[in-house]
ZADREN-246455 format. One line per 10 residues: number of its first residue (from 1); their letters; for each residue z, x, y of C-alpha. Coordinates in pm, whole numbers, plus 50000, padded with zeros to 5 digits. Example, Ala and Ser with C-alpha at 12.3 -4.5 7.8 and 13.67 -1.06 7.14 Angstrom:
<sites>
1) AS) 50780,51230,49550; 50714,51367,49894;
</sites>
This chain:
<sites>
1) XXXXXXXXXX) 45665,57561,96039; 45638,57744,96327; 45437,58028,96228; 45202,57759,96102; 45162,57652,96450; 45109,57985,96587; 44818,58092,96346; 44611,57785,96433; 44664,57811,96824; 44526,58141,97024;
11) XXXXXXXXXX) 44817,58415,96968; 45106,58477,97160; 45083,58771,97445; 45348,58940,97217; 45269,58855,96902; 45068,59142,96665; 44898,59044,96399; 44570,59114,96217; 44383,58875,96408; 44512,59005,96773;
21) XXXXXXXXXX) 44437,59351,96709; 44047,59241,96613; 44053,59075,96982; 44201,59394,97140; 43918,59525,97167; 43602,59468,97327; 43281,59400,97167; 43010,59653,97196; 42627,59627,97129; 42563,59836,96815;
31) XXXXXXXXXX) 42392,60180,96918; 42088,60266,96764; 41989,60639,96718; 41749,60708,96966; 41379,60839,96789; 41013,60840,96886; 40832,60521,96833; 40596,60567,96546; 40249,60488,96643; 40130,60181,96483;
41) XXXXXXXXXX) 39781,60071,96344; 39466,60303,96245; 39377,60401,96671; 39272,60746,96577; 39052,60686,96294; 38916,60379,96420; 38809,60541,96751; 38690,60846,96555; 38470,60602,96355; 38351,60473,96710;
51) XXXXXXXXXX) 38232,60748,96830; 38070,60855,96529; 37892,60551,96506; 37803,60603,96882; 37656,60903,96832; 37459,60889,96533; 37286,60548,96700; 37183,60804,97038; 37092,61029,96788; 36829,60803,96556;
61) XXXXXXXXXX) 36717,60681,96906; 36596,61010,97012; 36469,61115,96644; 36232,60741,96629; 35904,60731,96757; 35872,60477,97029; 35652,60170,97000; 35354,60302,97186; 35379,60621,96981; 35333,60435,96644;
71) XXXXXXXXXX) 35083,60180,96801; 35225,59868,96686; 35072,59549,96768; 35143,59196,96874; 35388,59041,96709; 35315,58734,96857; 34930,58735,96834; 34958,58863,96473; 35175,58563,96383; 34909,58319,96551;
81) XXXXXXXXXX) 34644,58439,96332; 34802,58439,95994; 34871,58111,96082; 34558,57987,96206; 34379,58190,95929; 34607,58009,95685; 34535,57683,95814; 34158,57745,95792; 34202,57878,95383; 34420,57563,95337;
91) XXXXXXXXXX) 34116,57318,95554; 33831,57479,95367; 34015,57463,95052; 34091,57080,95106; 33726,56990,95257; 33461,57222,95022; 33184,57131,95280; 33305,57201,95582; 33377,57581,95443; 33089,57685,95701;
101) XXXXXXXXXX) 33169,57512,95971; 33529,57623,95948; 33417,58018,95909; 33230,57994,96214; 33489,57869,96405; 33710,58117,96253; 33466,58377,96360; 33454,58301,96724; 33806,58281,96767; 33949,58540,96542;
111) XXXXXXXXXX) 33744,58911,96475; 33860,58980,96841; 34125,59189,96937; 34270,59486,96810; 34163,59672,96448; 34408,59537,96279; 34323,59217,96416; 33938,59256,96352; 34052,59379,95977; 34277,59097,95908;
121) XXXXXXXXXX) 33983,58907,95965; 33741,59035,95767; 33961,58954,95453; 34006,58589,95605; 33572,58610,95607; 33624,58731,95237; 33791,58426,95120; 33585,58167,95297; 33238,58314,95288; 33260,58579,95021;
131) XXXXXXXXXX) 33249,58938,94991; 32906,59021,95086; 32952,58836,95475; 33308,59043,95455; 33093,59389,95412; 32858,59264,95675; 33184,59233,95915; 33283,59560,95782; 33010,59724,95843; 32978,59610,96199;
141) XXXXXXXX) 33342,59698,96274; 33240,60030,96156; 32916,60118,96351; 33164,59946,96680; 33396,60275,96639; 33056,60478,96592; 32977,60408,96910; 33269,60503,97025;
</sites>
């Protein structure tokens, strides 16, 4: 009965058994073989990719004309007249009689501006007053850059 009492209490100082000898010694962190840390993620080909991209965007930018090289015009006053020459199609198209009255309008406020402006209008006269007033304006654009 003793040596009941003796494995559930801490051993004796004297006493060597299998579970004394485990206690003998003390514990030690597990080593680990030291390597190099493997490098984690895509880095290399994702900055590769960067700078690729990078440089082919400097290089279109140099290879495109700029805006004053290709003349473009204004956006914003080319979106004002489609829409006000759409909103006088749409007015003479709802009031038949007023056709004139609306073209006239259209006249003085729209063949100004640049050519593309003064051509946009001339197919705007084509639809309300018909094609022989649009070869009129056509004709007048024309003998403008004449006498030029």
């Amino acid at each position: 009965m003793d040596s009941d009492v003796s494995s559930v209490g801490p051993p004796a100082p004297g006493d060597v058994s299998q579970s004394a000898g485990l206690e003998a010694t003390s514990p030690q962190p597990p080593t680990f073989r030291s390597s190099p840390p493997r490098p984690k993620g895509w880095a290399l080909p994702a900055w590769l990719v960067i700078c690729a991209t990078c440089l082919f965007t400097i290089v279109m930018q140099h290879r495109m004309p700029s805006s004053a090289e290709t003349g473009t015009e204004d956006q914003v006053g080319l979106t004002l007249m489609q829409m006000q020459g759409k909103y006088i199609v749409g007015a003479a198209r709802l009031v038949p009689p007023n056709t004139p009255v609306l073209y006239g309008q259209a006249k003085r406020l729209l063949n100004i501006g640049t050519v593309g402006q003064r051509q946009r209008f001339i197919i705007l006269a084509a639809e309300l007053a018909g094609p022989d007033e649009a070869r009129r304006q056509l004709e007048q654009l024309d003998a403008l850059f004449d006498g030029l």
